[in-house]
Jmol script that loads the backbone (N, CA, C; Angstrom):
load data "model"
ATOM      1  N   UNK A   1     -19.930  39.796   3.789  1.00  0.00           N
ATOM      2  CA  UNK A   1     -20.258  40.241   2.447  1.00  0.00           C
ATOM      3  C   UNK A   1     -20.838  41.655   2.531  1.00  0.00           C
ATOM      4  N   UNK A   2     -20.475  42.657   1.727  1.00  0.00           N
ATOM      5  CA  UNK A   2     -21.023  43.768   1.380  1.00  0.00           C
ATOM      6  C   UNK A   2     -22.115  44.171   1.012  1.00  0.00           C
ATOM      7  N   UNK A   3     -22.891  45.046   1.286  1.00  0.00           N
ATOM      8  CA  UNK A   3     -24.427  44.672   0.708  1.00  0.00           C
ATOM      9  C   UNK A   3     -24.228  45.916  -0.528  1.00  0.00           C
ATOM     10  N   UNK A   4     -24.950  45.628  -1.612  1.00  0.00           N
ATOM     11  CA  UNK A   4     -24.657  46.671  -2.949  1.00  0.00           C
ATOM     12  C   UNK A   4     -24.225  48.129  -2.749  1.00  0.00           C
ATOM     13  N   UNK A   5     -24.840  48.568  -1.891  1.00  0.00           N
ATOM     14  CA  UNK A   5     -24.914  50.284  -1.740  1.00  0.00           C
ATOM     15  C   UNK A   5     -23.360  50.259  -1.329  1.00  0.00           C
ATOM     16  N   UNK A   6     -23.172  49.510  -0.363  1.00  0.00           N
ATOM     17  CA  UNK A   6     -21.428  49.369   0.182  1.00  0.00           C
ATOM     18  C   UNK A   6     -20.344  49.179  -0.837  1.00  0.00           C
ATOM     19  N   UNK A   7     -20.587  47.854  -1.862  1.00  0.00           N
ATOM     20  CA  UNK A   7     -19.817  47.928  -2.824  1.00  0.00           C
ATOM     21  C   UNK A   7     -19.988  48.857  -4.125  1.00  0.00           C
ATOM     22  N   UNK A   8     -20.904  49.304  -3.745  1.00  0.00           N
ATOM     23  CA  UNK A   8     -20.987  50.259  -5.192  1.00  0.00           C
ATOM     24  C   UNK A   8     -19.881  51.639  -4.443  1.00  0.00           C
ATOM     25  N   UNK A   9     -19.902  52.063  -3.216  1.00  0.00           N
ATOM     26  CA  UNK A   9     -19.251  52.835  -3.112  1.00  0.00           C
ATOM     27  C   UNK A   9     -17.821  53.076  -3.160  1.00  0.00           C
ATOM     28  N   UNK A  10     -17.649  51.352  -2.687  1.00  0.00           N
ATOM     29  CA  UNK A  10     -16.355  51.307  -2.669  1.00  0.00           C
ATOM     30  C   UNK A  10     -15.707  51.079  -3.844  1.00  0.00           C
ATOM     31  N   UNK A  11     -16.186  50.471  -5.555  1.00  0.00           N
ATOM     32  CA  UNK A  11     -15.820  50.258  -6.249  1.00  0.00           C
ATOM     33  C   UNK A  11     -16.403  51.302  -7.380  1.00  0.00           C
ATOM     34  N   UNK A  12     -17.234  52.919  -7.003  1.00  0.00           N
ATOM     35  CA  UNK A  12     -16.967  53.938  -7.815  1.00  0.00           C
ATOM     36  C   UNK A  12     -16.669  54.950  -6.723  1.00  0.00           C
ATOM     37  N   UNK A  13     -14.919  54.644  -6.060  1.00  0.00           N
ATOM     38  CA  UNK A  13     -13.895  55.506  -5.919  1.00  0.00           C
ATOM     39  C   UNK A  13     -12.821  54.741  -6.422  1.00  0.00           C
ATOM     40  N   UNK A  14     -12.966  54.054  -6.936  1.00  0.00           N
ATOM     41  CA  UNK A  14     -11.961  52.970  -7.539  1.00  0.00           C
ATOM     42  C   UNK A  14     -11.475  53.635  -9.016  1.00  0.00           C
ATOM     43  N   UNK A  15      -9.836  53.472  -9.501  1.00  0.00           N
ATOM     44  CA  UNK A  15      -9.626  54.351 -10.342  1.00  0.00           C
ATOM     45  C   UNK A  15     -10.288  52.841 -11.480  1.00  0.00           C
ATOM     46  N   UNK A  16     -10.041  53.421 -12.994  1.00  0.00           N
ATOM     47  CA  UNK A  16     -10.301  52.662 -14.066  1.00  0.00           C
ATOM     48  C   UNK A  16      -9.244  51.532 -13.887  1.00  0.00           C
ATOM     49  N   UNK A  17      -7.873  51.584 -13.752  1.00  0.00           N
ATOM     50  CA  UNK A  17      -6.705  51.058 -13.838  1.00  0.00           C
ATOM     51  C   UNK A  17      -6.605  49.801 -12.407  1.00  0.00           C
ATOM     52  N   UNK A  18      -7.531  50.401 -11.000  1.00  0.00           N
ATOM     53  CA  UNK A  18      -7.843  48.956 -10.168  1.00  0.00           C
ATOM     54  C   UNK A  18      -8.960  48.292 -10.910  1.00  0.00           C
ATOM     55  N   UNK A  19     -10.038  48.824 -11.216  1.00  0.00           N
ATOM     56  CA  UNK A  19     -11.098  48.052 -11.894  1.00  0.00           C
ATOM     57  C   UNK A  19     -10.336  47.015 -12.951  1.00  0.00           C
ATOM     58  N   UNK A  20      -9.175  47.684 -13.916  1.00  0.00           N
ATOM     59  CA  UNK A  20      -8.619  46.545 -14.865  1.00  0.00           C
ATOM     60  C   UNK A  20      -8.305  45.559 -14.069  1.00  0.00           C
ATOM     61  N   UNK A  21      -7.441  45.450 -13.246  1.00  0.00           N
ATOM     62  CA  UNK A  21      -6.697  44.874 -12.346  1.00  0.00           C
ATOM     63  C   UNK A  21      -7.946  43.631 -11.445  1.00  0.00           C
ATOM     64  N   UNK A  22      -8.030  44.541 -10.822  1.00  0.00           N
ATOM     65  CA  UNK A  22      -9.281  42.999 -10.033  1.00  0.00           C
ATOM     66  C   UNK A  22     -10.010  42.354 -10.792  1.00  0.00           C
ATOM     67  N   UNK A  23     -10.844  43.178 -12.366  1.00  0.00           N
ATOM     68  CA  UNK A  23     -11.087  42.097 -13.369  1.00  0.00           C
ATOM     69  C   UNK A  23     -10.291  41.411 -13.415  1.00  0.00           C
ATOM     70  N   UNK A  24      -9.019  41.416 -14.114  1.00  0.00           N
ATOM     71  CA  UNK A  24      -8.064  40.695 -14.328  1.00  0.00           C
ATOM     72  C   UNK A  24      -7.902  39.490 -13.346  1.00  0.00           C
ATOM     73  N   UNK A  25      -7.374  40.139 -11.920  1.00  0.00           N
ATOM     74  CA  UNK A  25      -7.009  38.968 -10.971  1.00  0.00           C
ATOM     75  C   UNK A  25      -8.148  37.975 -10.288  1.00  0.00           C
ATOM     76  N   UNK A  26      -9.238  38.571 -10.988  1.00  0.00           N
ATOM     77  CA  UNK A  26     -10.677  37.437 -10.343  1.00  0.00           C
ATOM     78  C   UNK A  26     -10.586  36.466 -11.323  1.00  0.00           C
ATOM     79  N   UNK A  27     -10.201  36.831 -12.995  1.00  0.00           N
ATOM     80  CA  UNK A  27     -10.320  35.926 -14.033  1.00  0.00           C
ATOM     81  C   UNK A  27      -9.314  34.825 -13.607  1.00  0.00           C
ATOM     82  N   UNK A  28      -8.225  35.245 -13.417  1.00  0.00           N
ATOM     83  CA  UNK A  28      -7.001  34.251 -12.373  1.00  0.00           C
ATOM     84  C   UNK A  28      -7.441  33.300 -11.986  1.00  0.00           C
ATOM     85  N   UNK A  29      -7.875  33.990 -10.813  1.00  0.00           N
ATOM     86  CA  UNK A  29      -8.399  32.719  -9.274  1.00  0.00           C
ATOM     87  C   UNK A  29      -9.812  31.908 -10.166  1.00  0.00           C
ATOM     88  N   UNK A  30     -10.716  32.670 -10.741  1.00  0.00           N
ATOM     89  CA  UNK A  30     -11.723  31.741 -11.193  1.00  0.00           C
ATOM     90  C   UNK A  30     -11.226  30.787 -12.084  1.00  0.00           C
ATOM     91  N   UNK A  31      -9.919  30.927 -13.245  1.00  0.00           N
ATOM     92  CA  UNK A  31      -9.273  29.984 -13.852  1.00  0.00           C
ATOM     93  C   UNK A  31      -8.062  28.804 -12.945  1.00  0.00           C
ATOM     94  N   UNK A  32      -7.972  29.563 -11.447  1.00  0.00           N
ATOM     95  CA  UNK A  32      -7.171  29.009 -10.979  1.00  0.00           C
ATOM     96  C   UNK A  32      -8.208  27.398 -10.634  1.00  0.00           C
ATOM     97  N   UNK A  33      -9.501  27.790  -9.883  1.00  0.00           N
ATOM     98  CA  UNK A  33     -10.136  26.425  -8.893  1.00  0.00           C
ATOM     99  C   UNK A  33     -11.263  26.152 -10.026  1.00  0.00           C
ATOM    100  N   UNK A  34     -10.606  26.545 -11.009  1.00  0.00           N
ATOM    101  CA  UNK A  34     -10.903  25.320 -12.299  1.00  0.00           C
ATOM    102  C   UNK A  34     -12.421  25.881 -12.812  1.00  0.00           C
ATOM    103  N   UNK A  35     -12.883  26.910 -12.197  1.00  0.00           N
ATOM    104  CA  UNK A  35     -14.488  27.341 -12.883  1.00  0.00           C
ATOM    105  C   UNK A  35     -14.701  27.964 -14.180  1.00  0.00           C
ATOM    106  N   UNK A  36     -13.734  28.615 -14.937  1.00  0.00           N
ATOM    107  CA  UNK A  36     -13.399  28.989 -16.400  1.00  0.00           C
ATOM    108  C   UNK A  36     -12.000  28.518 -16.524  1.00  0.00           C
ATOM    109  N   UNK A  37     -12.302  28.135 -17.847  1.00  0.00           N
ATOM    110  CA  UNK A  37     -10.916  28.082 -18.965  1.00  0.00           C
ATOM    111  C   UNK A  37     -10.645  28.928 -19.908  1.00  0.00           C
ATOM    112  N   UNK A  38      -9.607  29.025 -20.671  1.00  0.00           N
ATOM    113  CA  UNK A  38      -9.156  29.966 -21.840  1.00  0.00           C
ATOM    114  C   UNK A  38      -9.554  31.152 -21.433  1.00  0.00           C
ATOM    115  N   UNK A  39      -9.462  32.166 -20.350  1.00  0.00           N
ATOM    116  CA  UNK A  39      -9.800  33.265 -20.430  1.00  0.00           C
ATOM    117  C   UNK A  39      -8.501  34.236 -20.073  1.00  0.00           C
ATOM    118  N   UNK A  40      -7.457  33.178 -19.473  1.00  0.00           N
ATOM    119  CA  UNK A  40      -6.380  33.976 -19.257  1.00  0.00           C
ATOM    120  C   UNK A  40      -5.166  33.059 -20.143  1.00  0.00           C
ATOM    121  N   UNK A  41      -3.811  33.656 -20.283  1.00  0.00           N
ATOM    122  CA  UNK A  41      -2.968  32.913 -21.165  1.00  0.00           C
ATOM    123  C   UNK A  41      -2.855  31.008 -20.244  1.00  0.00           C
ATOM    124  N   UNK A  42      -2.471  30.318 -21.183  1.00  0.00           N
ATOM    125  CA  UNK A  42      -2.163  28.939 -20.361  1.00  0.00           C
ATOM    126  C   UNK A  42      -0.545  29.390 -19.575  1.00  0.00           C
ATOM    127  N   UNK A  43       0.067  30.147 -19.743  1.00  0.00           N
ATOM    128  CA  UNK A  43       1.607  30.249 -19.121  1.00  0.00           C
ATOM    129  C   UNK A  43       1.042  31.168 -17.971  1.00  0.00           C
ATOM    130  N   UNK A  44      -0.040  32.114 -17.340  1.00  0.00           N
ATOM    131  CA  UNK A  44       0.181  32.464 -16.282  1.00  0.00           C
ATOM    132  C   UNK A  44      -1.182  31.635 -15.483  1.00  0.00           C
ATOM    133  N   UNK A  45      -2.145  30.799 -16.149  1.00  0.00           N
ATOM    134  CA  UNK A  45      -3.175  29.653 -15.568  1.00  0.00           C
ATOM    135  C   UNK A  45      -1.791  29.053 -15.275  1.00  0.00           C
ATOM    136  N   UNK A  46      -0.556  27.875 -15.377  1.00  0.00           N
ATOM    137  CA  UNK A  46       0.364  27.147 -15.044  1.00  0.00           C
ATOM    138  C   UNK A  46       1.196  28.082 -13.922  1.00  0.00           C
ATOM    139  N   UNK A  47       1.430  29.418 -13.970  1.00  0.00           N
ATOM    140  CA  UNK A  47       2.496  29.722 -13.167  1.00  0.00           C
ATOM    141  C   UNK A  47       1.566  30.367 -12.246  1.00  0.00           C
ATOM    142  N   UNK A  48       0.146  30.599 -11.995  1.00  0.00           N
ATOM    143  CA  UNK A  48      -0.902  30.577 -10.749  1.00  0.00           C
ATOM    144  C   UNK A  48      -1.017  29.326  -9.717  1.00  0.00           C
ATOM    145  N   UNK A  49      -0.944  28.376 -11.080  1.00  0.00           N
ATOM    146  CA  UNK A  49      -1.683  26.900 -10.429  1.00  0.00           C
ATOM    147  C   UNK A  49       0.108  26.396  -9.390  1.00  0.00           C
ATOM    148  N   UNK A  50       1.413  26.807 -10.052  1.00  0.00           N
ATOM    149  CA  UNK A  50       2.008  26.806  -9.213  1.00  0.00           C
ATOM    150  C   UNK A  50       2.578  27.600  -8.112  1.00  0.00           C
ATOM    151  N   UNK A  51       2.123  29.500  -8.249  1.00  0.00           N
ATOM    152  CA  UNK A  51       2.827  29.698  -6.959  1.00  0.00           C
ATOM    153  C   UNK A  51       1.843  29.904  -6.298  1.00  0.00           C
ATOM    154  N   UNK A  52       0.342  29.396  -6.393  1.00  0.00           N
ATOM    155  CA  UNK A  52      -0.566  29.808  -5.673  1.00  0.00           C
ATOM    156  C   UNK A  52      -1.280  28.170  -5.170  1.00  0.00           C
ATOM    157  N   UNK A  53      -1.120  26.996  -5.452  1.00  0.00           N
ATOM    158  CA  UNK A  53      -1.117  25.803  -5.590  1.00  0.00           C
ATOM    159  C   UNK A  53      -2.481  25.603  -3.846  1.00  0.00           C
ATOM    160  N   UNK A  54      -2.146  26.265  -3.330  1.00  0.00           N
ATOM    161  CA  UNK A  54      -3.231  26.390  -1.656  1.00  0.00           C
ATOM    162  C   UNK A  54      -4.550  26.668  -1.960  1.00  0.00           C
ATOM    163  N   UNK A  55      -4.619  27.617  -3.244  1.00  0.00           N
ATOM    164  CA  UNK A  55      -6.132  28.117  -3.228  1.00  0.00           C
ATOM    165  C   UNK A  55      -6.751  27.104  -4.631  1.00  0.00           C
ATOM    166  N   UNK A  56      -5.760  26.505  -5.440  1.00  0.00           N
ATOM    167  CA  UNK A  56      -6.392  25.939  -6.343  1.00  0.00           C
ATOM    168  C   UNK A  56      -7.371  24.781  -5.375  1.00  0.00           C
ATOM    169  N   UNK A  57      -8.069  24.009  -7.140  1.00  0.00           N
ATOM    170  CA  UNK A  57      -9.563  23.532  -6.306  1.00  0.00           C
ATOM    171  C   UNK A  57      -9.111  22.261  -7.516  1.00  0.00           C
ATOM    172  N   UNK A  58      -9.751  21.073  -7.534  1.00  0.00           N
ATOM    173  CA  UNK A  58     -10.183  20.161  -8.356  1.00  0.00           C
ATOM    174  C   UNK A  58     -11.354  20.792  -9.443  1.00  0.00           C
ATOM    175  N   UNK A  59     -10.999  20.868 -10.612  1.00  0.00           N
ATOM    176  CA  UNK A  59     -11.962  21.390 -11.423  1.00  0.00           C
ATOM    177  C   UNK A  59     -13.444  20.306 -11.175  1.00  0.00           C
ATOM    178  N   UNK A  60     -14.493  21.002 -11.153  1.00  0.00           N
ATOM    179  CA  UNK A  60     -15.723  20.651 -10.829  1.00  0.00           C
ATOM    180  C   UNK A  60     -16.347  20.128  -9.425  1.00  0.00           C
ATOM    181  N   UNK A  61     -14.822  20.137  -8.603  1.00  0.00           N
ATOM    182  CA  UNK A  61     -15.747  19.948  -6.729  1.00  0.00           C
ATOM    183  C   UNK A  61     -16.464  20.616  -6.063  1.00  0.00           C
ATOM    184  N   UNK A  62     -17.260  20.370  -5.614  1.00  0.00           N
ATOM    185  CA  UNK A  62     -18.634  21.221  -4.830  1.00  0.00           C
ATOM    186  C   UNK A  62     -17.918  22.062  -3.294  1.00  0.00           C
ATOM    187  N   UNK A  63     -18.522  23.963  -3.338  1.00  0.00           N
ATOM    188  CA  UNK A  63     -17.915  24.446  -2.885  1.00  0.00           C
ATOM    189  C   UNK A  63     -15.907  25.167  -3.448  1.00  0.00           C
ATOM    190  N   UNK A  64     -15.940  24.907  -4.748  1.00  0.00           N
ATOM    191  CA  UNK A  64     -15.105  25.565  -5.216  1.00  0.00           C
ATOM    192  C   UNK A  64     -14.867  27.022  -4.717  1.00  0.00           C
ATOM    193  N   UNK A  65     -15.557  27.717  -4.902  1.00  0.00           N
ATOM    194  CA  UNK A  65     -15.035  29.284  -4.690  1.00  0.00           C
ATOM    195  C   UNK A  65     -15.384  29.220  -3.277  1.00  0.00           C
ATOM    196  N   UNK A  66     -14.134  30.144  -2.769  1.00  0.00           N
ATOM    197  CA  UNK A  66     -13.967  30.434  -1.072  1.00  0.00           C
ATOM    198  C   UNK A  66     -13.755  32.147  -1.332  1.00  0.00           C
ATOM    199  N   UNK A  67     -14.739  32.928  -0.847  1.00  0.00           N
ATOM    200  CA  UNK A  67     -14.368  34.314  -0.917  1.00  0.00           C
ATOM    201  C   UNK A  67     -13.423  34.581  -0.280  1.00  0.00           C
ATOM    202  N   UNK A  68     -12.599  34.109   0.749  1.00  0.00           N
ATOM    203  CA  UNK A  68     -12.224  34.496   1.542  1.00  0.00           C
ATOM    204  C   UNK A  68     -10.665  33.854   0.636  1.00  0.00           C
ATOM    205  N   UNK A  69     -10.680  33.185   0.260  1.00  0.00           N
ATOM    206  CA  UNK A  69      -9.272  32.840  -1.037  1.00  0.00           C
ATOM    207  C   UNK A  69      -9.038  33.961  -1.886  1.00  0.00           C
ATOM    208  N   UNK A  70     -10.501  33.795  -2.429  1.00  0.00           N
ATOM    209  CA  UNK A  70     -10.417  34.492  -3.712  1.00  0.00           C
ATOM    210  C   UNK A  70     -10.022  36.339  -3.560  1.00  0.00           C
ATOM    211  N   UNK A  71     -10.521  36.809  -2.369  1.00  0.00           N
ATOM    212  CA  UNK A  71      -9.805  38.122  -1.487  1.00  0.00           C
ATOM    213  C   UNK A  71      -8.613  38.384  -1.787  1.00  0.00           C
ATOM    214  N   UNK A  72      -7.391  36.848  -1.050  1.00  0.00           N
ATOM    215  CA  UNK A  72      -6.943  36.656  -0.428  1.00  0.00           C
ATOM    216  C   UNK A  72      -5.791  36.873  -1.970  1.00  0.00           C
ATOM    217  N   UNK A  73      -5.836  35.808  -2.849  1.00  0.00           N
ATOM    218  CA  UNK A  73      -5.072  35.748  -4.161  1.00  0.00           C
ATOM    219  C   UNK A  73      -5.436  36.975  -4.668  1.00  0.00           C
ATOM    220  N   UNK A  74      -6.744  37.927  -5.263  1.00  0.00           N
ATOM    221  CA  UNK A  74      -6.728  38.899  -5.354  1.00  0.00           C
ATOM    222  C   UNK A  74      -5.568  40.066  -4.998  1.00  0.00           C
ATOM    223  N   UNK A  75      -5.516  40.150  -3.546  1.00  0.00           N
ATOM    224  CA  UNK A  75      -4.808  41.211  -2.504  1.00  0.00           C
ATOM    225  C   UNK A  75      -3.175  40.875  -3.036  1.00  0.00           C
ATOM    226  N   UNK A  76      -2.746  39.546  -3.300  1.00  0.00           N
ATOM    227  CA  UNK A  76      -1.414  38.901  -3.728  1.00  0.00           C
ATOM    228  C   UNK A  76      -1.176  39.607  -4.870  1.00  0.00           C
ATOM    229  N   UNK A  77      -2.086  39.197  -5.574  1.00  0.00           N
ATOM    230  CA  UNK A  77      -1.957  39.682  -7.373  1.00  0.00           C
ATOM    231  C   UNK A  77      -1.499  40.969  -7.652  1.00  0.00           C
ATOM    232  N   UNK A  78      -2.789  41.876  -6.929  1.00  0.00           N
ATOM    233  CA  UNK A  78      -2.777  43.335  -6.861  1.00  0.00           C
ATOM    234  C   UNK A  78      -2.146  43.883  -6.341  1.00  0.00           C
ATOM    235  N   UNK A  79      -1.990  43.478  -5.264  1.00  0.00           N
ATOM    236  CA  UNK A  79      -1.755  44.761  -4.478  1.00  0.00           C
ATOM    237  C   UNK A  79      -2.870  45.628  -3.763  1.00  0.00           C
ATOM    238  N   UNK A  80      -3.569  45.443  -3.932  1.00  0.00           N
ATOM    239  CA  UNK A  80      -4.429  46.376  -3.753  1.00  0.00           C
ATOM    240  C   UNK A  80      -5.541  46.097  -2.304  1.00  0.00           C
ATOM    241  N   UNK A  81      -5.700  46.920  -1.537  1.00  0.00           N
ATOM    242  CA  UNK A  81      -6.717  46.887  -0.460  1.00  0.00           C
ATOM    243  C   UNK A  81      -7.257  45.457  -0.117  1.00  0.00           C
ATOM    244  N   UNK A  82      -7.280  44.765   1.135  1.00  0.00           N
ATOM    245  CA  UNK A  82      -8.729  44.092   0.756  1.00  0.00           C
ATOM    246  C   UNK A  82     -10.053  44.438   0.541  1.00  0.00           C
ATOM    247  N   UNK A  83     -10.210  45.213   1.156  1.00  0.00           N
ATOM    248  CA  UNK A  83     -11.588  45.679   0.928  1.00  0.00           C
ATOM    249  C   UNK A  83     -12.248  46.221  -0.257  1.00  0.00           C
ATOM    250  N   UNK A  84     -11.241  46.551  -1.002  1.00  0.00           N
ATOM    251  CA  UNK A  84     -11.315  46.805  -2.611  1.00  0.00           C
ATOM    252  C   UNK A  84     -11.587  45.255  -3.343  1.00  0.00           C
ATOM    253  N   UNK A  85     -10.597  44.467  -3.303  1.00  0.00           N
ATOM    254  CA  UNK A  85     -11.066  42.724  -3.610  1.00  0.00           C
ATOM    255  C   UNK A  85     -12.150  42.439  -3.100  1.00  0.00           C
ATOM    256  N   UNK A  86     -12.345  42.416  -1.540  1.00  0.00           N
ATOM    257  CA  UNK A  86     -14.156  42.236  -1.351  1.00  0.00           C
ATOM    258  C   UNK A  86     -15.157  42.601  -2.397  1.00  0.00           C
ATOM    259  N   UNK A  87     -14.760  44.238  -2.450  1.00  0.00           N
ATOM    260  CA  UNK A  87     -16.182  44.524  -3.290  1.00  0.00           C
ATOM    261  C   UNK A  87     -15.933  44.040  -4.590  1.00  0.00           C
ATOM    262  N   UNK A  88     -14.953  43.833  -4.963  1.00  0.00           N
ATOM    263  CA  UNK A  88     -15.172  42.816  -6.424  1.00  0.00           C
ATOM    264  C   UNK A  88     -15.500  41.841  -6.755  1.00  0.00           C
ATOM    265  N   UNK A  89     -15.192  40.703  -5.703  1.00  0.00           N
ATOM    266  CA  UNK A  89     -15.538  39.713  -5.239  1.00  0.00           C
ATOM    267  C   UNK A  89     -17.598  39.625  -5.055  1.00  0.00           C
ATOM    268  N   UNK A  90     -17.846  40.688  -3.920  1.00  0.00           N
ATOM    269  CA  UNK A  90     -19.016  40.754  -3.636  1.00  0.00           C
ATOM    270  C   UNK A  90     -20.112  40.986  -5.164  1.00  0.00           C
ATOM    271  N   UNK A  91     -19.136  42.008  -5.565  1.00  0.00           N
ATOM    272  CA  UNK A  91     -19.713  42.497  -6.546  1.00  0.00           C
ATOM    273  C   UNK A  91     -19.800  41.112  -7.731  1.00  0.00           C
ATOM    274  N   UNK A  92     -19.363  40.418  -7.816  1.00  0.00           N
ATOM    275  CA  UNK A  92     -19.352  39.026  -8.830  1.00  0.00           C
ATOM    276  C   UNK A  92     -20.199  38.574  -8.413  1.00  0.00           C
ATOM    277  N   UNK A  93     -20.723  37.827  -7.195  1.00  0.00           N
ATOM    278  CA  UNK A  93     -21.828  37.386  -6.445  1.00  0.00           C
ATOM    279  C   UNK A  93     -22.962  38.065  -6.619  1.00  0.00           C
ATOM    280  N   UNK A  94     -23.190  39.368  -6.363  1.00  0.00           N
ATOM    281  CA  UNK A  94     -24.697  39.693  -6.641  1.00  0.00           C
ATOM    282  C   UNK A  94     -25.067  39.622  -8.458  1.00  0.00           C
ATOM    283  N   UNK A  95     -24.150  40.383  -9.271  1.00  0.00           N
ATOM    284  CA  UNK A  95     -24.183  40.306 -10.696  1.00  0.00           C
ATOM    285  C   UNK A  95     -24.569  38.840 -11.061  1.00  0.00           C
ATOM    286  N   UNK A  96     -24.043  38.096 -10.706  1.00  0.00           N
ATOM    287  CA  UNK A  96     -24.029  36.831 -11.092  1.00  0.00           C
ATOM    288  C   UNK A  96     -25.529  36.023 -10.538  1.00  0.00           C
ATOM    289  N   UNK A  97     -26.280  36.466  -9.455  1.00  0.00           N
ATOM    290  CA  UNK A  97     -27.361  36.201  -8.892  1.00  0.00           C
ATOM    291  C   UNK A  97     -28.356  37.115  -9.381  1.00  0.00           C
ATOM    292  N   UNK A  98     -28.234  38.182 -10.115  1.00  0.00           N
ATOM    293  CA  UNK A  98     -29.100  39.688 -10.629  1.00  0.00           C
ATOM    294  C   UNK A  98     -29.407  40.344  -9.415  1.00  0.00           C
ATOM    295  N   UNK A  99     -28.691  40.370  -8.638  1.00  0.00           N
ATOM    296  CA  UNK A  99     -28.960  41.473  -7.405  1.00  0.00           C
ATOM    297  C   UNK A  99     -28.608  42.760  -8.093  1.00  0.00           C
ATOM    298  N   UNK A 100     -27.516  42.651  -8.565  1.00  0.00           N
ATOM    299  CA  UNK A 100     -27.421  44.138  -9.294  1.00  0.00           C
ATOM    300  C   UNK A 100     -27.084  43.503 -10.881  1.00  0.00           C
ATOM    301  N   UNK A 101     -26.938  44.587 -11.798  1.00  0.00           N
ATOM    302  CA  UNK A 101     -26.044  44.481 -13.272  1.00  0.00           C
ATOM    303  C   UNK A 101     -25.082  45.132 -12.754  1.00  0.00           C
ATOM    304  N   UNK A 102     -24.345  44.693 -13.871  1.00  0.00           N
ATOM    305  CA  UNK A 102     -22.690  45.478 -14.081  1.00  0.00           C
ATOM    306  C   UNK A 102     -22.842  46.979 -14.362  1.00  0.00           C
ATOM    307  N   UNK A 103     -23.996  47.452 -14.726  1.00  0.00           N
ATOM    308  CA  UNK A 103     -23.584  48.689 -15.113  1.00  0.00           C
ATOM    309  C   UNK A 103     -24.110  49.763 -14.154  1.00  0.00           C
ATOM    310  N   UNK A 104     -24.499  49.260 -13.183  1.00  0.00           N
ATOM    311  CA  UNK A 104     -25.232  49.471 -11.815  1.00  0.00           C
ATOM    312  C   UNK A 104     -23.818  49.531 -11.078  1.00  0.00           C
ATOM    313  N   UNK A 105     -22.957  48.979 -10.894  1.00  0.00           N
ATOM    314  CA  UNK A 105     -22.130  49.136  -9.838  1.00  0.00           C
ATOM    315  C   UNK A 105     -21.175  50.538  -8.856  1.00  0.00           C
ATOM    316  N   UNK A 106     -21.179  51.336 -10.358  1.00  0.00           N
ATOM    317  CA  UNK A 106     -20.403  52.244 -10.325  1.00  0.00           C
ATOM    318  C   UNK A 106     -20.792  52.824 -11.690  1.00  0.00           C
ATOM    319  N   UNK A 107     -20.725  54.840 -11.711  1.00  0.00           N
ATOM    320  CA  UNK A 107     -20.397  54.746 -13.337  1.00  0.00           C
ATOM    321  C   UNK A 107     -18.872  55.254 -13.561  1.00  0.00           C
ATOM    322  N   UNK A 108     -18.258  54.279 -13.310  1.00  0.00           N
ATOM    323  CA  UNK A 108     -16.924  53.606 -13.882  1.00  0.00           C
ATOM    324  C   UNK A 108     -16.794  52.427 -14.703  1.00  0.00           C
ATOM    325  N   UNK A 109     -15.866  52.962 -15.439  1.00  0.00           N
ATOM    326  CA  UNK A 109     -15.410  51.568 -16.814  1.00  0.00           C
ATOM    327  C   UNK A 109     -15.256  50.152 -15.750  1.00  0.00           C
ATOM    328  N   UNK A 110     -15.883  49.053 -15.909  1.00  0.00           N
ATOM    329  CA  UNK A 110     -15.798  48.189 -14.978  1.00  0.00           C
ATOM    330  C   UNK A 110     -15.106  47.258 -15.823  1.00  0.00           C
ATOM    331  N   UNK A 111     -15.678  47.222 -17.344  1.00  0.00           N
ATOM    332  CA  UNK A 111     -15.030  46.036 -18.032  1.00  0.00           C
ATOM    333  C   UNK A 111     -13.423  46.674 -18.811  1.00  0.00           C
ATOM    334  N   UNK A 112     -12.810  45.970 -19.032  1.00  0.00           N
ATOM    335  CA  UNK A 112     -11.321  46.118 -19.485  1.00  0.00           C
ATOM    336  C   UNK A 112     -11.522  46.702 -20.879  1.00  0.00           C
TER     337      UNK A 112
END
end "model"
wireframe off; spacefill off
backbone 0.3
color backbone group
């Protein structure tokens, strides 16, 4: 895992257009192993849950999110770096714990 100063760097050289993008493909995988609903259409939640069917999870089993999946489907989605998915990834983890805010990360457009 990245410690903030690391992902902040790596995710303000990040253009606006990856920031859409890894938002996007984290909302995926988090709709994929069942931890949000309705946030992405139900036709690409169904066509995740089937060509990605390895990383899905039983909605509500303990130990759901695997960073190392969620990277992993990221890097699929995108295209893009892993190490760019890390820090998005990482970056969800501290936000989500208040290690940092969102608007701390970068001053780049982070939300879509």
């Amino acid at each position: 895992m990245m410690n903030p100063e690391e992902l902040r760097a790596v995710l303000g050289a990040a253009t606006p257009a990856e920031l859409h993008a890894l938002e996007h493909a984290h909302w995926r995988y988090m709709t994929l192993i069942g931890s949000v609903s309705g946030v992405v259409t139900a036709e690409v939640a169904a066509s995740d849950r089937d060509a990605f069917r390895h990383y899905a999870r039983e909605p509500g089993s303990q130990n759901a999110f695997s960073e190392e999946d969620c990277t992993a489907f990221m890097v699929a989605i995108t295209g893009l770096a892993s190490t760019l998915c890390d820090a998005w990834a990482d970056h969800d983890f501290y936000s989500l714990h208040g290690v940092i805010d969102n608007e701390s990360v970068a001053n780049s457009p982070i939300q879509c």
